[in-house]
GUKESE-32144 format. One record per residue (C-alpha): residue in one letter; y, z, x. Coordinates in steps of 0.05 Angstrom, whole numbers, padded with zeros to 5 digits, always signed. Layout:
BEGIN
aYZX;...
***
This chain:
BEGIN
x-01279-00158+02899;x-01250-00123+02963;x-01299-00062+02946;x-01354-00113+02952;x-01339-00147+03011;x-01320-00078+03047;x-01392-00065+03032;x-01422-00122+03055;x-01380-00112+03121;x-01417-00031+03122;x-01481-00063+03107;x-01474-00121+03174;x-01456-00065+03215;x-01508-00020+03193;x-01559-00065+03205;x-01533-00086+03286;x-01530-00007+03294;x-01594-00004+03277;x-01625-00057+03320;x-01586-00022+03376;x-01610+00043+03362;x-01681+00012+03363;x-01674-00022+03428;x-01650+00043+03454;x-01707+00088+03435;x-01763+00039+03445;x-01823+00061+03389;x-01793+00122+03368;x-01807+00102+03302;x-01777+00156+03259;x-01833+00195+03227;x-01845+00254+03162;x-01873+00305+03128;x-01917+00282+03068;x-01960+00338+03037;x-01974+00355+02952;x-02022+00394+02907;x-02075+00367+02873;x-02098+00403+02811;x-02158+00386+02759;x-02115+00350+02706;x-02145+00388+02644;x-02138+00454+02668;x-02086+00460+02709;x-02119+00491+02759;x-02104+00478+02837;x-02164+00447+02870;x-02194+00458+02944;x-02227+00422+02986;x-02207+00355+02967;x-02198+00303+03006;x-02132+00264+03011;x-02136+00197+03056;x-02080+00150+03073;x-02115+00082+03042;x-02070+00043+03097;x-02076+00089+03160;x-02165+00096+03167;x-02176+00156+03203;x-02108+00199+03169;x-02130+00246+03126;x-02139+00326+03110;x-02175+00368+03053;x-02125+00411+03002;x-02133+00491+03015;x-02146+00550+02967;x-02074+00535+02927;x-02093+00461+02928;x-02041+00447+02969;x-02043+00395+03029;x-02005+00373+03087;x-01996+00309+03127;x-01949+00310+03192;x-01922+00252+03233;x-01934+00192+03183;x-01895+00134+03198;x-01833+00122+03144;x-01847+00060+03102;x-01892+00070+03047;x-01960+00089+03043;x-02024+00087+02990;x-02055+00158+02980;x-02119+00174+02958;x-02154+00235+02928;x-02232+00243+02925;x-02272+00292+02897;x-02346+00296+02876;x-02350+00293+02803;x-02276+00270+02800;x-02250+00204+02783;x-02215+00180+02854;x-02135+00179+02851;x-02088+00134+02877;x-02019+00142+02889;x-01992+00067+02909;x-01933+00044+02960;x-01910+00126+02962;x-01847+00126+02994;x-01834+00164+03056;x-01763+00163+03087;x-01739+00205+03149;x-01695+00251+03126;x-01738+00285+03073;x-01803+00306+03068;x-01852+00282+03009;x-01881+00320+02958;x-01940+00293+02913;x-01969+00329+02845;x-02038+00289+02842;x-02090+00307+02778;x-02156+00279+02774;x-02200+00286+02716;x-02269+00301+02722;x-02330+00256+02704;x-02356+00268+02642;x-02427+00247+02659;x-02464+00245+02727;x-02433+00203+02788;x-02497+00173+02804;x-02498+00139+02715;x-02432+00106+02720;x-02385+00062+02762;x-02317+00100+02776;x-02257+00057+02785;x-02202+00107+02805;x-02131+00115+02775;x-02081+00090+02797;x-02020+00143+02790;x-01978+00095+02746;x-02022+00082+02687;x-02034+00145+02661;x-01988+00183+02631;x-01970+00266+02653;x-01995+00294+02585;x-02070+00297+02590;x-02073+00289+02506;x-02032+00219+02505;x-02075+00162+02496;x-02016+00108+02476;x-01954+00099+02472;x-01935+00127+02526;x-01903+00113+02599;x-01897+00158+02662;x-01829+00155+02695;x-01829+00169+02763;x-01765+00195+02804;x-01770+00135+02856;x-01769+00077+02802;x-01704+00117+02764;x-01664+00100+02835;x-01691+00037+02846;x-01695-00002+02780;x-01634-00043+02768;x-01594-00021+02708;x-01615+00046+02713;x-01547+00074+02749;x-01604+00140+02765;x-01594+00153+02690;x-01661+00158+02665;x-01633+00143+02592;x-01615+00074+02611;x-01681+00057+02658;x-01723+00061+02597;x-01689+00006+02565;x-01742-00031+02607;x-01794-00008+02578;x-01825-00048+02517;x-01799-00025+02451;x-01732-00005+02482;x-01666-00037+02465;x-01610-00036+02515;x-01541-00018+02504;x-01475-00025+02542;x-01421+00020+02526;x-01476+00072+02516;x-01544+00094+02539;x-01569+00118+02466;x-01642+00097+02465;x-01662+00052+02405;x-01742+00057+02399;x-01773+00006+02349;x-01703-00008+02305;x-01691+00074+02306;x-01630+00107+02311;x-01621+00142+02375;x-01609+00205+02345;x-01678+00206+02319;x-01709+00215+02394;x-01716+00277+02421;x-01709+00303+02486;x-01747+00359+02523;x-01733+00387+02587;x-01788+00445+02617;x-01824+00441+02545;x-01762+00461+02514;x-01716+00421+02463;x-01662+00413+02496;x-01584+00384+02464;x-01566+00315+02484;x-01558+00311+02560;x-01507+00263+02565;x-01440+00254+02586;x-01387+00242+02531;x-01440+00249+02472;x-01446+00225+02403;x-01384+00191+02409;x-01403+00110+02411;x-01461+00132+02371;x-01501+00188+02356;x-01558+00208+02405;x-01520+00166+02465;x-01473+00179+02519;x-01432+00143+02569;x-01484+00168+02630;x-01534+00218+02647;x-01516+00299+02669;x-01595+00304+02692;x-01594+00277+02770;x-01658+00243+02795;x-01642+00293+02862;x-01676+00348+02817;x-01717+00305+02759;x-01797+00308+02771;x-01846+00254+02742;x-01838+00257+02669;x-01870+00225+02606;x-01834+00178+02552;x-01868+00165+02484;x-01856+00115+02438;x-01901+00142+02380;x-01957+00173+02355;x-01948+00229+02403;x-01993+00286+02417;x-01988+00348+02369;x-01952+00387+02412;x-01886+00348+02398;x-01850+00365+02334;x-01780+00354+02310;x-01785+00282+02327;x-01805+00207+02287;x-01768+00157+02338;x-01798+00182+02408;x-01799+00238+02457;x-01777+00249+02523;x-01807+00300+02559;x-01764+00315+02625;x-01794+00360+02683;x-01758+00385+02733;x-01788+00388+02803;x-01795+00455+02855;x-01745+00445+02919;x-01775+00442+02991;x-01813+00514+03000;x-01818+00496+03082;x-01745+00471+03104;x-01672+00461+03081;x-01662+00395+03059;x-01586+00363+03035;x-01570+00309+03010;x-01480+00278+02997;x-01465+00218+02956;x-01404+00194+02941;x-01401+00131+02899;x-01345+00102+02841;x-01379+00139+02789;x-01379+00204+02822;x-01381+00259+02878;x-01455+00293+02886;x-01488+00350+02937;x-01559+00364+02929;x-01590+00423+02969;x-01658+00452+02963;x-01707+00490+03010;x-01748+00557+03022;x-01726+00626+02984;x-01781+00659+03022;x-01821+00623+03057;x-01874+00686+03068;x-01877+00677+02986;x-01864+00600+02984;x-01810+00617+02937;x-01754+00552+02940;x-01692+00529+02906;x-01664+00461+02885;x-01598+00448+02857;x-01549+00389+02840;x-01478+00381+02829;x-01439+00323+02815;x-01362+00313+02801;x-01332+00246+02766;x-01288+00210+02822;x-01240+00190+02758;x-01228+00268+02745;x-01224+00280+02822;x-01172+00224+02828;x-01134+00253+02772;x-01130+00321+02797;x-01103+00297+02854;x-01057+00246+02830;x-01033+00271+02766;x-00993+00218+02753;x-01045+00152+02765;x-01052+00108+02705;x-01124+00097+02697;x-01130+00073+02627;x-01145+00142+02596;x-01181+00202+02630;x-01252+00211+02632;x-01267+00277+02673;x-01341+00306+02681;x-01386+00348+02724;x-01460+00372+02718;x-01500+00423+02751;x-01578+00425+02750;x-01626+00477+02785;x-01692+00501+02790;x-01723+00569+02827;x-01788+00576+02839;x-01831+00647+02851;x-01899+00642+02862;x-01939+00706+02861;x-02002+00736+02898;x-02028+00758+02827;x-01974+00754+02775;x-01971+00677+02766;x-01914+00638+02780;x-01836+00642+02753;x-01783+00600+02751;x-01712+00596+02738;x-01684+00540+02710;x-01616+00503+02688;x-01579+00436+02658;x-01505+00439+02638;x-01454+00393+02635;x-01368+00393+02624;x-01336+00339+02591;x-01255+00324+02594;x-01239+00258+02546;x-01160+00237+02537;x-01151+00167+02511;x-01100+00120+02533;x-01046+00132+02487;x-00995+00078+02487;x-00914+00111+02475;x-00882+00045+02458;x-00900+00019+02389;x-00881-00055+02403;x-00950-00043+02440;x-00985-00025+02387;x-01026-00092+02371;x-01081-00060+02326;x-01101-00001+02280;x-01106+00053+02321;x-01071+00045+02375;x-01024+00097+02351;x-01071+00147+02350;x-01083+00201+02402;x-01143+00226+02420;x-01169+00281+02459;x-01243+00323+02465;x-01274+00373+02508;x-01349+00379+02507;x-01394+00428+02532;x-01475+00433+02534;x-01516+00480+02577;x-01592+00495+02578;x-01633+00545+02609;x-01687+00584+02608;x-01741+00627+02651;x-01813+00598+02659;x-01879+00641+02667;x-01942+00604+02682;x-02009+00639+02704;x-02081+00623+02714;x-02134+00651+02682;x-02208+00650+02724;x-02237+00620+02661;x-02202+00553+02667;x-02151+00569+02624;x-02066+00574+02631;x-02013+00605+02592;x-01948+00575+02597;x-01888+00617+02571;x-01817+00597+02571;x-01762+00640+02542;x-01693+00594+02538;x-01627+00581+02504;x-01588+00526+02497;x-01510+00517+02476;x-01465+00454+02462;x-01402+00461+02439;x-01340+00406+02421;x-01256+00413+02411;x-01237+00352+02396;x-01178+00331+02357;x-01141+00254+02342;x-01069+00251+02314;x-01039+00189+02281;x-00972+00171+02312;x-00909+00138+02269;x-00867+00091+02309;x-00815+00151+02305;x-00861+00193+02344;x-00875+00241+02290;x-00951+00255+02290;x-00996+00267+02231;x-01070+00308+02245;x-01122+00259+02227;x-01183+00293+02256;x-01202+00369+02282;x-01270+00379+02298;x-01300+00449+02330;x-01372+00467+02332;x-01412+00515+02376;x-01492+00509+02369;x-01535+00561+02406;x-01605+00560+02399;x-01654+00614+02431;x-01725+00588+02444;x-01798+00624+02450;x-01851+00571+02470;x-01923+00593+02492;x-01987+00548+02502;x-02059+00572+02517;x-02096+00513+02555;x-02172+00520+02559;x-02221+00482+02597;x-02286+00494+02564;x-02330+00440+02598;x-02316+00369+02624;x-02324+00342+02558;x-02280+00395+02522;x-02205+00418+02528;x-02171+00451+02479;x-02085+00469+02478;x-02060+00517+02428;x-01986+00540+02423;x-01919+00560+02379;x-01849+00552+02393;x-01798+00592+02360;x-01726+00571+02360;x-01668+00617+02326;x-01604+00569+02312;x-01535+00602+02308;x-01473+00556+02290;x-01410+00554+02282;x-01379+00487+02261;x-01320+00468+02227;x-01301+00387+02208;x-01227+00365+02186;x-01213+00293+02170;x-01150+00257+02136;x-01175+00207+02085;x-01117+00165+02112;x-01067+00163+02164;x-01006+00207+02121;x-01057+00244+02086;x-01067+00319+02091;x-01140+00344+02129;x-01204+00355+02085;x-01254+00398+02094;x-01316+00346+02107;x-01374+00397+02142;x-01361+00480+02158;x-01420+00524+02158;x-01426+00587+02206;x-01494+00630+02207;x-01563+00621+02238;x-01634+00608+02212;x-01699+00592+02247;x-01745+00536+02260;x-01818+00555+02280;x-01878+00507+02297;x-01951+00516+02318;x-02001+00465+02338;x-02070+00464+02366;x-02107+00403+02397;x-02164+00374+02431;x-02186+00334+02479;x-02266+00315+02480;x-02296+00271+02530;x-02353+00232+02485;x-02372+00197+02554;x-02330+00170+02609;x-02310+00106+02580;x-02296+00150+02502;x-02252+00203+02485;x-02220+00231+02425;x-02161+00269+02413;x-02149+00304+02347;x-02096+00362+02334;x-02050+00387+02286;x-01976+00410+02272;x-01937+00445+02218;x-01866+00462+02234;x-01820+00510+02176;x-01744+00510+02172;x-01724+00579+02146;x-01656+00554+02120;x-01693+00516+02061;x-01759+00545+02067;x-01786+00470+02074;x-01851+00457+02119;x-01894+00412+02143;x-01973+00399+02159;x-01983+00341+02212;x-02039+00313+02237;x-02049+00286+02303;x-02104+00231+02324;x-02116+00189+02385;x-02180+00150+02419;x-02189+00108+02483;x-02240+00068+02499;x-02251+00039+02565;x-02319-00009+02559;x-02308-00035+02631;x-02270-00016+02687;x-02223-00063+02670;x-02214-00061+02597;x-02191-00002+02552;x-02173+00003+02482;x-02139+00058+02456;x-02118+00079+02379;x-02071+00127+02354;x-02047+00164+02296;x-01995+00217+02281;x-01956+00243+02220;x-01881+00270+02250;x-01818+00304+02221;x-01748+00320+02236;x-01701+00360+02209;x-01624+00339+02211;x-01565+00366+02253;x-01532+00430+02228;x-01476+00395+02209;x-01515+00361+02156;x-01534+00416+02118;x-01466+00446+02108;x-01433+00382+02086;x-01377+00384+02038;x-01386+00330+01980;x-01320+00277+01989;x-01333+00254+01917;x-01345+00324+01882;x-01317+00366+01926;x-01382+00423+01922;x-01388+00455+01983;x-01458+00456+02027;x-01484+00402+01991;x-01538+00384+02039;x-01569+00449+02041;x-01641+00442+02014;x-01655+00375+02043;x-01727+00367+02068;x-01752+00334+02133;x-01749+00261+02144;x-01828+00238+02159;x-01859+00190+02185;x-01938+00159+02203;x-01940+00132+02266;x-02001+00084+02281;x-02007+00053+02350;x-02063+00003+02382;x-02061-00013+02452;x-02096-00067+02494;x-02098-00057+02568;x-02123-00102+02613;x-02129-00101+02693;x-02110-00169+02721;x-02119-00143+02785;x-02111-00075+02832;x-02037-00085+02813;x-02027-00129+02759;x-02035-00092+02692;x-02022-00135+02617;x-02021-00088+02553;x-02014-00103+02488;x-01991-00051+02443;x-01989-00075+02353;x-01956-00012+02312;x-01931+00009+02247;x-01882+00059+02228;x-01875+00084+02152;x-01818+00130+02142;x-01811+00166+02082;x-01760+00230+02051;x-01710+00195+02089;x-01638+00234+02063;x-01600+00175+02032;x-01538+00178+01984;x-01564+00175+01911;x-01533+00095+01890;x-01524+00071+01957;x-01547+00033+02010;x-01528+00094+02058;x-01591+00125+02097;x-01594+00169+02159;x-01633+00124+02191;x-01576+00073+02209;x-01522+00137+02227;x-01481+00122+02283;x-01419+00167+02261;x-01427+00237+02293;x-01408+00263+02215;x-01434+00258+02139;x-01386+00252+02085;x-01434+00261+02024;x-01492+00293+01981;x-01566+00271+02010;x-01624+00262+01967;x-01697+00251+02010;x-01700+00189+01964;x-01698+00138+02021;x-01759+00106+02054;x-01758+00053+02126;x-01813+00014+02158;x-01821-00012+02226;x-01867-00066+02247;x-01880-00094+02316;x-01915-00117+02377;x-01902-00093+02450;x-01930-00141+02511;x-01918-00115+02575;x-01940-00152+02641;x-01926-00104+02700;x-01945-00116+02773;x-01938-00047+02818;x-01907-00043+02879;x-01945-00082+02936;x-01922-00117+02998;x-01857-00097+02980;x-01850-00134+02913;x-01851-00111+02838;x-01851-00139+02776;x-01839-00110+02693;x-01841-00170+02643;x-01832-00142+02569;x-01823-00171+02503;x-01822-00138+02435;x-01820-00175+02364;x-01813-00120+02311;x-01772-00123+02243;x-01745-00057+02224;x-01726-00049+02152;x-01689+00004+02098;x-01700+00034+02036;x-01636+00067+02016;x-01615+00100+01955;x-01601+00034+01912;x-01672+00025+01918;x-01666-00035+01952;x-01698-00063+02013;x-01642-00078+02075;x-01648-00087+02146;x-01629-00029+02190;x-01568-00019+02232;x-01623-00029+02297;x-01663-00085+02272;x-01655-00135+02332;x-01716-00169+02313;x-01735-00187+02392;x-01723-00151+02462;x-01745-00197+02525;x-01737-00157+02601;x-01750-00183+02663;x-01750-00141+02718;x-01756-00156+02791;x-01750-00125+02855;x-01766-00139+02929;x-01765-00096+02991;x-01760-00112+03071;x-01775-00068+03127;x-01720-00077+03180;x-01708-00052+03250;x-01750-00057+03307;x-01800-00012+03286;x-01788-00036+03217;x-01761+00038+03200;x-01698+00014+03145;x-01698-00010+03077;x-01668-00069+03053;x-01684-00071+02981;x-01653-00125+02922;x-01672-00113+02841;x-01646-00145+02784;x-01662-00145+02716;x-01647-00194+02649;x-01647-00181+02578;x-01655-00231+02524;x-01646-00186+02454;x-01624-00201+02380;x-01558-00165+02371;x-01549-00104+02325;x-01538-00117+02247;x-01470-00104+02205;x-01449-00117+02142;x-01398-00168+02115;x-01340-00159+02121;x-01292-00147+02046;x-01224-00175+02071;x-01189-00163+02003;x-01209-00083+02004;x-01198-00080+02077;x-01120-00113+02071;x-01116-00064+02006;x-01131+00006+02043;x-01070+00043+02058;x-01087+00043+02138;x-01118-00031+02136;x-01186+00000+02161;x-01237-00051+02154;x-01284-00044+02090;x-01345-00073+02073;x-01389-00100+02027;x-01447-00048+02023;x-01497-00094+01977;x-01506-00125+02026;x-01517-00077+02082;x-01532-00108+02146;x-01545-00176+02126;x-01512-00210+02178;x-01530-00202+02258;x-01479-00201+02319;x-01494-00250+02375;x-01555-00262+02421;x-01544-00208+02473;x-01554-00235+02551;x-01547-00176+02593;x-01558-00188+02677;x-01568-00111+02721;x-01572-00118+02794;x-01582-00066+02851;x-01570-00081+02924;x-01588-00018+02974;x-01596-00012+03046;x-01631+00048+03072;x-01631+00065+03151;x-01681+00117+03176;x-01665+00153+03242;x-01696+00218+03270;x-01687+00275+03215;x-01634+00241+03176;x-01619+00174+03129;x-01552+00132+03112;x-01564+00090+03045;x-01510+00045+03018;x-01516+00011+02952;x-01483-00040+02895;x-01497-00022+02823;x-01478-00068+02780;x-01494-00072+02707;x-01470-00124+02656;x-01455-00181+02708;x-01452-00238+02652;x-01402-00203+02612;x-01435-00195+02547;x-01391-00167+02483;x-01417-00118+02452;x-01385-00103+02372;x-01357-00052+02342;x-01341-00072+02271;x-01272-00107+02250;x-01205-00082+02264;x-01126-00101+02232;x-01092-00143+02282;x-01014-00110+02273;x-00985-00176+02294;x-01023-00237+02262;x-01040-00192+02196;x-01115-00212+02201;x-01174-00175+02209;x-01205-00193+02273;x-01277-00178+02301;x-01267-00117+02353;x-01315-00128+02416;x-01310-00109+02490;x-01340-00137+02546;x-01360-00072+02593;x-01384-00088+02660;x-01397-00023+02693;x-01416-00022+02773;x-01419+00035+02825;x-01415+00028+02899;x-01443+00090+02933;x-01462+00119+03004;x-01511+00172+03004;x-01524+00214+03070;x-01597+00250+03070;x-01603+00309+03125;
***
């Protein structure tokens, strides 16, 4: 409470600062930079002589050079409407663009180009939020823009837990694992620079698989990127849940610009600005460092409930060439430092497991080097060469009240993949684009699993594999323009996993049609596959004790088929409607069981997998979305969808995710303060009405029996029974003050106000012999200051 009301305190004096400041200089209303490139959206290829117009400023306005590239000087902070026109071009709009003191703006803009004649059709233009980046998307999918990641409430600037307000999305507290549809998290994948990249979060894989605790990628450095739901384009493989493709954006090619933050959460310095500005070359770089590990270093001896120490580091360098095309240097990695609150005194200890001791390190990196050049044909090639590493020591000892310590867990893997992606894009005509491309990964690893079967046992053997094998995809597809208002997409995948020889032939689908300027329907189709996590493969059977059991399993699969409904209210007011099916099938499940992958939380496998197993997910998405205008935003969402489980007792069960309904409301308002109206007060909140996850009952009598009391249940009936309703309240309070050149923000981040529990299961209570439910109620909040110079 006193780190609240010390901010409101900074916020009151920020604000009569201000006003004094403004009285002092008059109207020497702070002013910036705001300049882009605007490139034809199928192509690729920067476009000249268009001409950009503020929509709220008549008379402001330039034309794009030779690169495409623009400038605006002396605009007025606040935010402003941009338009691009060009003749045989759909118009583009970017709405309420932000433009702050401190640092300048930088716009990408694509428009497409008419199909038929200006003069034979009425062009509405697009607005920059509708459409998604990737030109071959026609549903299912959402552009995330930078700006919304910092100013959505819940999102912490951790794009893994902003999409939870997106429809389809299911929100989680302890973790930012992203549940699409009733999948498991660990069925998304995520992409950064067109490359597969390992999960990019903090303290992975440990609440569940495919979540973390927060984000290492910084919205300081993150571009506009896309987020798909299903039925992606054919470039995507390796995926069935979702996809999200992450760009990172090029630093400030004309001046230094730095930004400090220092919040609850963490310690971050952002820095980015020309290389050479005779060759526009620039750099862009983040760094962040967990206050908790800072505090600890410093105070070795402060009792904080456990240690949770990380730090991330993302970059980007850009080289454009004369004639060579343009390079870039890129980077995500991330260090990870996890000791748990051990408790000495065993009249403590109040249930299992408090006597165990557990500690992890945790390591991921990414990077590769970019090539991108421009044929005079209309056509790109886009090479990337990258690798990527993770890595994990973790270990978790069982403590006697004698303080003699049995090993219950050791766990060591190293994963290093090396990546070869190319695409060849080709703009034949207006009505014809066609992307063609391969991506070759080689996979070394090195992993080794040990785990006691109780708490005095010896360690087993449960997953150890070392080697390296290859996965290879190549996909075409196309885009045709049948008129403006139809287009069809149609492509095709096949993806090969050398370690089993298994493959796969997918084909890709999609059509949007837009019968008035209001009205669009779009339909899409896609059959997808992913293979499992090393670890998988090289399992060691508990029951039989064979070795690599795992080894020839095939891919899970899945149909996608998605319809969406879109519907302009008004200029800013858009309702869609999105019906879809999902039928999953060669799902690994064990043979006589209700196991399945598709409900896998644990980051391990303990038995043989058969690609007996089948799921199906069935649902409706509504979202009602008003954009930014007159400084006030709205996202209403609700999805109904049952998610369901064939395992390998051949019987239907719900899955782990099935929460049966998601409602979000999100909200957010904006004032313009000072005397010139230069600062920023800005207020969000969001609210979640969702099903909770499913478990299954609970068998006291084996639970009581098991030598460690670890709570056992009744697998017949595998998720039967449903935690509580979740009600989950996010708010964001943020003041921003503009003054000549640089920008003071202060901020209150607060998620899980109400206090919802979220469950874990059952655990032995030590002292009333029972077993009890084990929940936690984790508010999380972050009070920052951010300087911008």
């Amino acid at each position: 409470m006193h780190r609240i009301i010390t901010f409101l305190f900074l916020l009151i004096w920020s604000v009569s600062i201000t006003r004094s400041y403004a009285q002092q200089t008059g109207n020497n209303q702070p002013a910036q930079t705001l300049r882009g490139t605007v490139i034809d959206k199928a192509s690729g290829h920067p476009m000249p002589d268009v001409t950009i117009m503020l929509r709220d400023m008549p008379g402001t306005g330039t034309t794009t050079d030779e690169k495409g590239q623009f400038v605006l000087s002396g605009i007025p902070v606040g935010r402003h409407n941009v338009e691009a026109t060009f003749l045989g071009y759909e118009p583009g709009i970017f709405r309420e663009v932000l433009v702050t003191s401190a640092k300048e703006v930088y716009l990408d803009i694509s428009l497409k180009e008419n199909v038929r004649e200006l003069s034979e059709v009425v062009i509405r233009p697009q607005i920059n939020k509708e459409q998604p980046l990737n030109k071959m998307a026609v549903t299912g999918a959402r552009m995330l823009s930078v700006e919304e990641a910092s100013r959505y409430a819940g999102g912490l600037d951790d794009p893994a837990r902003l999409v939870s307000s997106f429809a389809g999305v299911a929100a989680n507290l302890s973790s930012n694992g992203i549940s699409i549809h009733g999948n498991a998290p660990h069925l998304l994948q995520w992409r950064m620079e067109d490359v597969e990249i390992p999960n990019p979060n903090h303290f992975a894989d440990i609440s569940i698989l495919g979540g973390g605790v927060l984000s290492s990628l910084s919205s300081q450095v993150l571009g506009n990127s896309d987020f798909f739901t299903g039925a992606f384009p054919a470039e995507y493989g390796n995926a069935v849940s979702g996809v999200f493709d992450m760009k990172l954006r090029n630093g400030n090619n004309r001046k230094m610009e730095n930004t400090l933050q220092a919040g609850i959460l963490g310690l971050d310095i952002a820095s980015e600005g020309p290389l050479s500005k005779k060759h526009q070359a620039s750099y862009i770089f983040n760094y962040r460092y967990s206050t908790t590990g800072l505090l600890n270093r410093i105070y070795p001896g402060l009792d904080m409930g456990g240690t949770l120490d990380y730090q991330d580091l993302n970059f980007k360098l850009n080289f454009p060439t004369r004639k060579a095309g343009t390079f870039s240097v890129w980077g995500t990695s991330l260090i990870d430092k996890y000791e748990g609150d051990f408790e000495e005194n065993p009249q403590e200890w109040e249930h299992t497991r408090d006597n165990f001791k557990s500690e992890a390190k945790q390591y991921m990196a990414a990077g590769g080097i970019s090539h991108r050049y421009f044929f005079p044909n209309a056509a790109t090639l886009k090479t990337t060469l990258a690798a990527t590493y993770s890595g994990m020591n973790a270990t978790e000892d069982s403590y006697a009240p004698d303080h003699t310590f049995t090993p219950f867990t050791y766990q060591k893997y190293n994963n290093t993949n090396l990546t070869l992606t190319s695409s060849y894009n080709r703009k034949f005509s207006a009505r014809h684009t066609n992307q063609t491309g391969f991506t070759y990964t080689r996979m070394f690893y090195d992993m080794r699993l040990n785990l006691a079967p109780y708490e005095t046992a010896p360690l087993n053997t449960l997953s150890k594999g070392k080697g390296q094998t290859d996965l290879i995809s190549v996909y075409s597809s196309s885009s045709f323009g049948i008129t403006n208002r139809l287009s069809v997409n149609a492509g095709l995948n096949s993806q090969v996993l050398t370690l089993n020889n298994h493959w796969t032939l997918e084909p890709r689908l999609g059509m949007k049609w837009t019968p008035t300027t209001r009205t669009s329907f779009a339909l899409a189709y896609g059959l997808h596959s992913r293979m499992e996590k090393m670890d998988v493969y090289f399992v060691n059977s508990k029951s039989s004790g064979k070795e690599s059991v795992n080894k020839n399993l095939d891919f899970t699969k899945a149909h996608h088929l998605m319809l969406t409904f879109g519907y302009k209210l008004s200029d800013n007011l858009l309702l869609k409607v999105e019906p879809y099916a999902q039928f999953l099938y060669d799902v690994p499940v064990i043979a006589d069981s209700s196991y399945s992958v598709l409900n896998r939380r644990e980051f391990y496998v303990e038995e043989a997998l058969v690609n007996k197993g089948k799921g199906r997910n069935i649902g409706v998405d509504i979202t009602l979305e008003k954009y930014l205008s007159r400084g006030l935003y709205y996202l209403i969402t609700a999805s109904v969808f049952d998610s369901r489980y064939k395992g390998g007792d051949g019987v239907w069960h719900n899955t782990r995710f099935n929460r049966r309904y998601i409602l979000n409301t999100l909200i957010g308002k904006e004032w313009m303060l000072g005397k010139n109206r230069q600062n920023i007060l800005s207020a969000n909140a969001k609210f979640t009405l969702q099903g909770g996850e499913r478990y299954s009952p609970l068998d006291t009598e084996a639970s009581l029996a098991h030598p460690d009391k670890e709570a056992q249940y009744d697998e017949t009936r595998a998720y039967s029974q449903q935690y509580p309703v979740m009600f989950i309240a996010n708010f964001t309070v943020s003041y921003k003050i503009n003054k000549k050149k640089v920008a003071h923000e202060f901020a209150i981040k607060a998620l899980n106000v109400t206090g919802t529990k979220e469950y874990y299961g059952y655990h032995y209570n030590l002292k009333s012999g029972v077993m009890e439910r084990n929940g936690n109620s984790i508010p999380i909040s972050n009070i920052s200051y951010k300087l911008e110079f």
